[in-house]
C-alpha positions as CSV (number, residue, x, y, z in Angstrom):
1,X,105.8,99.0,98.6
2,X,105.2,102.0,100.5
3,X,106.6,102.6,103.8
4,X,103.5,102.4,105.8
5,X,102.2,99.6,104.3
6,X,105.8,97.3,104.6
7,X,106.4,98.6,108.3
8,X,102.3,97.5,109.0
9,X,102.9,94.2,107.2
10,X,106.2,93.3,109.1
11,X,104.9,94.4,112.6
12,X,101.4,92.5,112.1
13,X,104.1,89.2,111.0
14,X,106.5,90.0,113.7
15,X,103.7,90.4,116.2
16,X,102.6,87.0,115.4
17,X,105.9,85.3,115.6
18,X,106.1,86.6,119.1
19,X,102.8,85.4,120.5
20,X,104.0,82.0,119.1
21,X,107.4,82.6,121.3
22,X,104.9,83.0,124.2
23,X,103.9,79.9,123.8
24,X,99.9,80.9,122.6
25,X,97.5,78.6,121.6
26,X,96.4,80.0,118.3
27,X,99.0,82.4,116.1
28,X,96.7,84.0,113.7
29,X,96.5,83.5,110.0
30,X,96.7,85.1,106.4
31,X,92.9,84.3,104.8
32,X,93.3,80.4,105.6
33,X,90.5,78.7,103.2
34,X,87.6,77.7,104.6
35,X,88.7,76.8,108.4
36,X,88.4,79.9,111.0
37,X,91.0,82.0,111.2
38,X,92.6,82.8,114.2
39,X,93.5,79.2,114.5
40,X,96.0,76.5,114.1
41,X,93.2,74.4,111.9
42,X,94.9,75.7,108.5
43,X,97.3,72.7,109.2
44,X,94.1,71.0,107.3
45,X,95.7,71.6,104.2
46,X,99.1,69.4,105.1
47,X,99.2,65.8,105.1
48,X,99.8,64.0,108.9
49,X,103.3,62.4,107.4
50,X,104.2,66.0,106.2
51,X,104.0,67.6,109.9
52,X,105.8,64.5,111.4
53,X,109.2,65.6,113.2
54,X,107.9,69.3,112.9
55,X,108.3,71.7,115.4
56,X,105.3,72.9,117.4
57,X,106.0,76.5,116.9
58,X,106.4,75.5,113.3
59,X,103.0,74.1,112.4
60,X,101.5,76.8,114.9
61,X,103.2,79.4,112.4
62,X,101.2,78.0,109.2
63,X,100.1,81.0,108.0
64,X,99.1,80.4,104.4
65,X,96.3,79.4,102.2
66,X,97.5,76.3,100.3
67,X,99.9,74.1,100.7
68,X,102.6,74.7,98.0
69,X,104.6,71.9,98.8
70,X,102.5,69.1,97.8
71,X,101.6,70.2,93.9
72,X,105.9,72.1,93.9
73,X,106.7,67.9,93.1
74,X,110.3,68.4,94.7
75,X,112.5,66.2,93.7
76,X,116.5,64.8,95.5
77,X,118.9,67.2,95.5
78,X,116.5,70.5,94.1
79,X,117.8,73.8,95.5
80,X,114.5,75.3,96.7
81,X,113.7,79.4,97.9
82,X,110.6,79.8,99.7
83,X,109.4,83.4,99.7
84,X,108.3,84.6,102.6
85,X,109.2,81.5,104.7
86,X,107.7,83.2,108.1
87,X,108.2,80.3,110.6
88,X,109.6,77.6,108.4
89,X,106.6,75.1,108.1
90,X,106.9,74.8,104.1
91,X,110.5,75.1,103.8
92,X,111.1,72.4,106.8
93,X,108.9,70.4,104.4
94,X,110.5,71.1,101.3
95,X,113.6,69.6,102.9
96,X,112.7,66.8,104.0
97,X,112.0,66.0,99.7
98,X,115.4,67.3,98.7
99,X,117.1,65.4,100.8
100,X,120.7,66.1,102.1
101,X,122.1,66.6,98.7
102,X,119.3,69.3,98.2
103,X,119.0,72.6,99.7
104,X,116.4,74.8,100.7
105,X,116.4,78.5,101.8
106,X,113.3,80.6,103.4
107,X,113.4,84.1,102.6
108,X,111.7,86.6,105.0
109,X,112.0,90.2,106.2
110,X,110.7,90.3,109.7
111,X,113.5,89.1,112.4
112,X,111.2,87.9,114.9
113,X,110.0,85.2,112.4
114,X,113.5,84.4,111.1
115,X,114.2,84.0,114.7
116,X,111.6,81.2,115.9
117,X,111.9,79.7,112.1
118,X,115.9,79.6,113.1
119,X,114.8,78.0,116.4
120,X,112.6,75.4,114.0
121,X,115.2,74.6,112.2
122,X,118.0,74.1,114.7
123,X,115.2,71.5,116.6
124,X,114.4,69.7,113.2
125,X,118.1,69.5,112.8
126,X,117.4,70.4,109.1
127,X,121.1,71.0,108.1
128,X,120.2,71.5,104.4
129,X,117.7,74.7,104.9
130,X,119.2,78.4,105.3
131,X,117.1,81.2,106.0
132,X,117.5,84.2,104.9
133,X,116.7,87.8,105.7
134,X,115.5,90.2,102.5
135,X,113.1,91.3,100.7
136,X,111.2,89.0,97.6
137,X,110.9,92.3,95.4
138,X,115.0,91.9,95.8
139,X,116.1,88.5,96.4
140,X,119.8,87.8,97.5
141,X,120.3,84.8,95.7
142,X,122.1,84.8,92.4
143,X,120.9,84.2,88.9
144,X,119.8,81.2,87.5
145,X,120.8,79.6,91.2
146,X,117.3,77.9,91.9
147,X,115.2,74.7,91.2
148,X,111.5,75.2,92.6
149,X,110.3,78.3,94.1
150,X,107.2,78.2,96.6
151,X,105.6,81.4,98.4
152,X,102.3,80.7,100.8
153,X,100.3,84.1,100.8
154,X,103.5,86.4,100.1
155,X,102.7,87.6,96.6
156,X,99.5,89.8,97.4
157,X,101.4,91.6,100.4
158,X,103.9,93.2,97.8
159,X,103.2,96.1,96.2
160,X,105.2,95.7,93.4
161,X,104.1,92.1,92.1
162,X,105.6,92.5,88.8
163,X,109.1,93.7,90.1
164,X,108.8,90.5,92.6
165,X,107.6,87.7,90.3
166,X,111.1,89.3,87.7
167,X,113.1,88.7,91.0
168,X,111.5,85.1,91.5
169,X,112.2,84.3,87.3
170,X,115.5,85.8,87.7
171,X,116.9,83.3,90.3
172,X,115.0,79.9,88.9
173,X,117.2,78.2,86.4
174,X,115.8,77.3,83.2
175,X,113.0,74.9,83.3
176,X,112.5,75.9,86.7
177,X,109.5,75.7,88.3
178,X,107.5,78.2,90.4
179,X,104.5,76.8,92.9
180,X,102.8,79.4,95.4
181,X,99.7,79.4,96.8
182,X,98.4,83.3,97.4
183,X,95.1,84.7,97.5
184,X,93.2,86.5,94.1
185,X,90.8,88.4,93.6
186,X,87.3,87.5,92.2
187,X,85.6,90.7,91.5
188,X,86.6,94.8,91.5
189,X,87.8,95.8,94.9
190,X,86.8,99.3,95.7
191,X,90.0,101.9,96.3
192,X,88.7,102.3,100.0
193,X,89.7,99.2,100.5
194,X,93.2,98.6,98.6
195,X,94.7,102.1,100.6
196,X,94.0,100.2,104.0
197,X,97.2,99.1,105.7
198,X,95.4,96.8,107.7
199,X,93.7,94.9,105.1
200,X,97.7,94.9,103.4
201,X,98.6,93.2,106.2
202,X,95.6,90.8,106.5
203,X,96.3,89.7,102.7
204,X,93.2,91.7,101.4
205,X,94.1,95.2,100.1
206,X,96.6,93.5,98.0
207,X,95.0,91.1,96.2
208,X,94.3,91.4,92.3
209,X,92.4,89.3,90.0
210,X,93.5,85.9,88.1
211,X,93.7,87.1,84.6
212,X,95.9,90.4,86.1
213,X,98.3,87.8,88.2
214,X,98.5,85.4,84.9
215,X,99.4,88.8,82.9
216,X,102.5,89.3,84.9
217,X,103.7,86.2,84.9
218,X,103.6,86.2,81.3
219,X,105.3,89.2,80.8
220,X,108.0,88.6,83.3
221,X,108.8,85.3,81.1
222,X,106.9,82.8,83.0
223,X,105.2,80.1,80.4
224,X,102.8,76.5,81.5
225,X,101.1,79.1,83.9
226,X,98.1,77.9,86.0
227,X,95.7,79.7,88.2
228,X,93.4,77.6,90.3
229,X,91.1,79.4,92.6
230,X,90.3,76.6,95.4
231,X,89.1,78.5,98.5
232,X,86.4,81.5,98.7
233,X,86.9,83.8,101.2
234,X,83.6,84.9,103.0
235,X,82.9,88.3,104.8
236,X,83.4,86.8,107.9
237,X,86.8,84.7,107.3
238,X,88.1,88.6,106.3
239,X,87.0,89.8,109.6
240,X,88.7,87.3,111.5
241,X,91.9,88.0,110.0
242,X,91.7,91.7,111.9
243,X,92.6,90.6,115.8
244,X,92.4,93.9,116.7
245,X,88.3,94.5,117.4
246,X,88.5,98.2,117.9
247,X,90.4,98.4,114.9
248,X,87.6,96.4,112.8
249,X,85.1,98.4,114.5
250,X,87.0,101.5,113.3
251,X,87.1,99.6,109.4
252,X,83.3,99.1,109.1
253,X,82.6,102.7,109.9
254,X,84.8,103.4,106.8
255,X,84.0,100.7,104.6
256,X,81.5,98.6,103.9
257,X,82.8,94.7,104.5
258,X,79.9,93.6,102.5
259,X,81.5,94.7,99.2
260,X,84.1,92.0,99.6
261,X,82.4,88.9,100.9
262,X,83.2,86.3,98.6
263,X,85.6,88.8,96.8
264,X,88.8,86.6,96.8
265,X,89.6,82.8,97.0
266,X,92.5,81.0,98.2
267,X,94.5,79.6,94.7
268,X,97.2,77.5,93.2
269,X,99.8,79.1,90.9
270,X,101.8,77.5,89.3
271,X,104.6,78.1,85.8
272,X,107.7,77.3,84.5
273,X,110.8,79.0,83.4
């Protein structure tokens, strides 16, 4: 990914994880279906007995569009990797189905959300989930080391899909099983709009379509691949993903926000090694 476009990514996260630290009453979100973003209502897409013995800060930190978890089918003892584990709400999940004999690490590359989901962690008292700092285009796990992988609107904010989704087939054993939820694309998206860093980091810019997403998995290896578009994204859902009025004010002198309403939707992935 180029420079610009990881360092906006990682401050717009690590900015988030910090107003969470402060205690705020909404943490932002990453394109979060069809409830307004800005909010903690994306929790609509976890199940009450899920959340139970969850953190605050956690659920606050839900920052996806799906909820991996419940279609991933964990089972006892999996080892699991969740990609871009930002405040731990999927992977603190996740362990809960492995169990003690299971294991479950959260990858991330901003320290400010390794540090509250640390914090999450130690007040779970999950002592079977790790996480990790890195990058998902270069994962440090080993080969062949992993059951399930999940990722929760990760995949669109790297550049390199292709180079990430080899890095996720290289560390699932065989038979393996990959379940993300990330945001596609329904339509062309004009070239304006993929070189904004701001819409990179609000999930946008970064977005490509179904058919280009199931073409990579493919060639990567992956087989069994799904693609289930579940939640269209209007004009105004997008615009509430930049916090930053002056900056959106900025945008719409550029671009014209129209072009993408009802451009991407909120969908399942899912494939097999």
């Amino acid at each position: 990914m180029d420079y610009n476009i990881k360092e906006k990514v990682k401050e717009y996260y690590g900015s988030i994880a910090k107003k969470v630290e402060k205690n705020s009453d909404s943490a932002g979100c990453c394109c979060c279906g069809p409830s307004c973003c800005g909010t903690s209502s994306d929790i609509m897409f976890y199940e009450k007995e899920e959340l139970k013995g969850l953190p605050e800060e956690a659920v606050n930190l839900s920052l996806g569009c799906a909820n991996p978890v419940v279609f991933a089918k964990l089972k006892e003892g999996e080892v699991v990797l969740d990609l871009g584990s930002g405040g731990g709400i999927d992977a603190l999940i996740a362990a809960k189905y492995v169990g003690e004999k299971g294991k479950v690490y959260g990858l991330d590359m901003t320290d400010e959300m390794l540090a509250v989901a640390n914090k999450n962690k130690e007040k779970m008292g999950a002592k079977n989930v790790e996480f990790i700092k890195g990058y998902i285009e270069d994962i440090p796990l080993c080969d062949e080391s992993v059951d399930v992988i999940l990722s929760n609107c990760v995949i669109n904010l790297c550049e390199d899909k292709e180079k990430a989704l080899k890095e996720a087939y290289r560390v699932l054993k065989k038979g393996g099983r990959l379940a993300i939820a990330d945001v596609v694309a329904l339509k062309d998206i004009p070239e304006s709009i993929k070189k904004r860093a701001e819409l990179w980091a609000g999930c946008v810019a970064g977005t490509i379509k179904a058919e280009e997403y199931k073409d990579i998995l493919m060639r990567v290896g992956f087989k069994d691949i799904e693609i289930i578009p579940a939640h269209v994204y209007t004009k105004d859902l997008i615009e509430g993903i930049l916090a930053d009025k002056n900056k959106l004010i900025e945008l719409e002198r550029e671009i014209d926000l129209n072009e993408i309403d009802g451009a991407f939707a909120g969908a399942y992935i899912k494939a097999v090694k």
